[in-house]
Backbone as CSV, one residue per row, in Angstrom:
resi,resn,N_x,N_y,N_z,CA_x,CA_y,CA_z,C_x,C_y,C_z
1,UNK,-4.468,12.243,19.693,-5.286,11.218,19.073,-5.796,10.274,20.153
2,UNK,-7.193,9.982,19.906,-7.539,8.588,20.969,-7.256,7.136,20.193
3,UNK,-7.119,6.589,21.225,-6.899,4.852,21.116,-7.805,4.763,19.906
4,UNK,-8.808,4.892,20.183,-9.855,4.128,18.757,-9.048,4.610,17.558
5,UNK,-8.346,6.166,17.335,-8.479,6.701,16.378,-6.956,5.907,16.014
6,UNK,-6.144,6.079,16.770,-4.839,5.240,16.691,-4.663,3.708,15.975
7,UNK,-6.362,3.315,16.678,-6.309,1.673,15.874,-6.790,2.073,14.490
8,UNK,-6.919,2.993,13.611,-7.824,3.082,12.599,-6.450,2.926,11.575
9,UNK,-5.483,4.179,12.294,-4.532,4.271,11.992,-3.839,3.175,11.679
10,UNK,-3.363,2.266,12.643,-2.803,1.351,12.652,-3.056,0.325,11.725
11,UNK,-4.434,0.222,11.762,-5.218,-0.728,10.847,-5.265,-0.411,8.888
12,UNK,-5.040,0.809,9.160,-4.979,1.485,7.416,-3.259,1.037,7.177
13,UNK,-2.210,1.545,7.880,-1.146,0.661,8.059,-1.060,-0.575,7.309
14,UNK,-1.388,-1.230,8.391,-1.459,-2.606,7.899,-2.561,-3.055,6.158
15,UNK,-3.161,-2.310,6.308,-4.161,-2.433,4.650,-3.276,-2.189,3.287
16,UNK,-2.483,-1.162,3.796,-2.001,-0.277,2.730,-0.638,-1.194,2.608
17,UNK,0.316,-1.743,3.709,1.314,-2.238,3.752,1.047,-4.149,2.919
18,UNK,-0.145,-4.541,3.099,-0.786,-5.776,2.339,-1.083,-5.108,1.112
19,UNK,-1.531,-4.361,0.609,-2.146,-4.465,-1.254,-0.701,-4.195,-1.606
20,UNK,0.427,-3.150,-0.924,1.761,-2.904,-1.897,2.406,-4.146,-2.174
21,UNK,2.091,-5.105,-0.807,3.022,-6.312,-1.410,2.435,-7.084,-2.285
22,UNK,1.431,-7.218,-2.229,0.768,-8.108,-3.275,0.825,-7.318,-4.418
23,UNK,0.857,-5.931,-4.522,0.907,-5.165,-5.896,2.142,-5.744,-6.646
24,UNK,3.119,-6.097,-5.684,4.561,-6.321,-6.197,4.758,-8.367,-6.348
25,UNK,3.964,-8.923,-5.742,4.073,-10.058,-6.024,2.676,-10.434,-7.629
26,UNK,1.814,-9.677,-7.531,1.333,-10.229,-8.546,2.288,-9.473,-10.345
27,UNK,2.638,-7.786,-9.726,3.565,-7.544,-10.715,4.712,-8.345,-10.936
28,UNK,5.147,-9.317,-10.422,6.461,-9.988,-10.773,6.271,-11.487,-11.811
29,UNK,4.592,-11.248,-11.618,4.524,-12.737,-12.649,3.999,-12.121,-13.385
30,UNK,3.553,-10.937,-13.762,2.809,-10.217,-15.557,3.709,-10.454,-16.459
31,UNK,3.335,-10.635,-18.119,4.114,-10.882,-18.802,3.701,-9.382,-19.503
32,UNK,2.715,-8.773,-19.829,2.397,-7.615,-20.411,2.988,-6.490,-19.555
33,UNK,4.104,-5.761,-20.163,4.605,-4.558,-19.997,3.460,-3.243,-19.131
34,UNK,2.484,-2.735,-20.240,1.438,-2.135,-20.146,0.973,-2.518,-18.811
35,UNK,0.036,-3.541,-18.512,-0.289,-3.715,-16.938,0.324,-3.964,-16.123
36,UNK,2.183,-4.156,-15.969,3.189,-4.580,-14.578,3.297,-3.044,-14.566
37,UNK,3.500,-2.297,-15.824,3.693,-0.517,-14.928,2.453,-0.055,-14.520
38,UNK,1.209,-0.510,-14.995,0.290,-0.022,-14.010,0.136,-0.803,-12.700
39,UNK,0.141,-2.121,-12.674,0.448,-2.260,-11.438,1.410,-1.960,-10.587
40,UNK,2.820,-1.837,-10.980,3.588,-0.977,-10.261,3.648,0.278,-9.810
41,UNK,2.576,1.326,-10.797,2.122,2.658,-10.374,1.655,2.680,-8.718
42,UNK,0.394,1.489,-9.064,-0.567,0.869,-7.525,0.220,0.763,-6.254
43,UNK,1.005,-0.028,-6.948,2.179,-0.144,-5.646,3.054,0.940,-4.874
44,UNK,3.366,1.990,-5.759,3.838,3.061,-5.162,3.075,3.438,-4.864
45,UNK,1.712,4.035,-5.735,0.341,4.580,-4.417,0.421,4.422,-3.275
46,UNK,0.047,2.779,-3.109,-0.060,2.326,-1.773,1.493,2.326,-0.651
47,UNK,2.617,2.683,-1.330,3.913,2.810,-0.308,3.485,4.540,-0.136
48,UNK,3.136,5.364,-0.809,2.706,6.568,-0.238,2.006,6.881,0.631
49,UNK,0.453,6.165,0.260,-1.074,6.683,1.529,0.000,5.494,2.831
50,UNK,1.029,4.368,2.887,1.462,3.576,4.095,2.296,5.057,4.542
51,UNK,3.127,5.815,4.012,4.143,6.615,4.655,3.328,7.848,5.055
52,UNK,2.280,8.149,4.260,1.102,9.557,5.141,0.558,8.771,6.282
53,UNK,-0.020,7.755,6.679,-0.443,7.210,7.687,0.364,7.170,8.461
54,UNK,1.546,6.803,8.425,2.374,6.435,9.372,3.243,7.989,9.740
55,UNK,3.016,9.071,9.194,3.221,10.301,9.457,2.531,10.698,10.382
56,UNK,1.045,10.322,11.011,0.322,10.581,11.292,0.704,10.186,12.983
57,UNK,1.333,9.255,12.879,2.114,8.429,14.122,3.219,9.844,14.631
């Protein structure tokens, strides 16, 4: 891999590692059942495409 491609990497990293936490801080104040498991779905999404990226390492 080149440097550029490494920072892309790095940078999706960091994207993917910001929406899971916020997936999990805005799921902790929902009061509706129905949208905290879809937002919690989101959140595992995004801990998945963080652990394929970081596979990529």
């Amino acid at each position: 891999m080149t440097n550029k491609e490494l920072l892309y990497v790095e940078d999706a990293l960091g994207h993917e590692q910001y929406f899971q936490t916020r997936c999990n801080e805005v799921m902790n104040q929902m009061q509706d059942a129905d949208l905290k498991m879809c937002v919690q779905q989101m959140a595992q999404r995004h801990s998945q495409l963080f652990q394929s990226f970081y596979g990529l390492l």
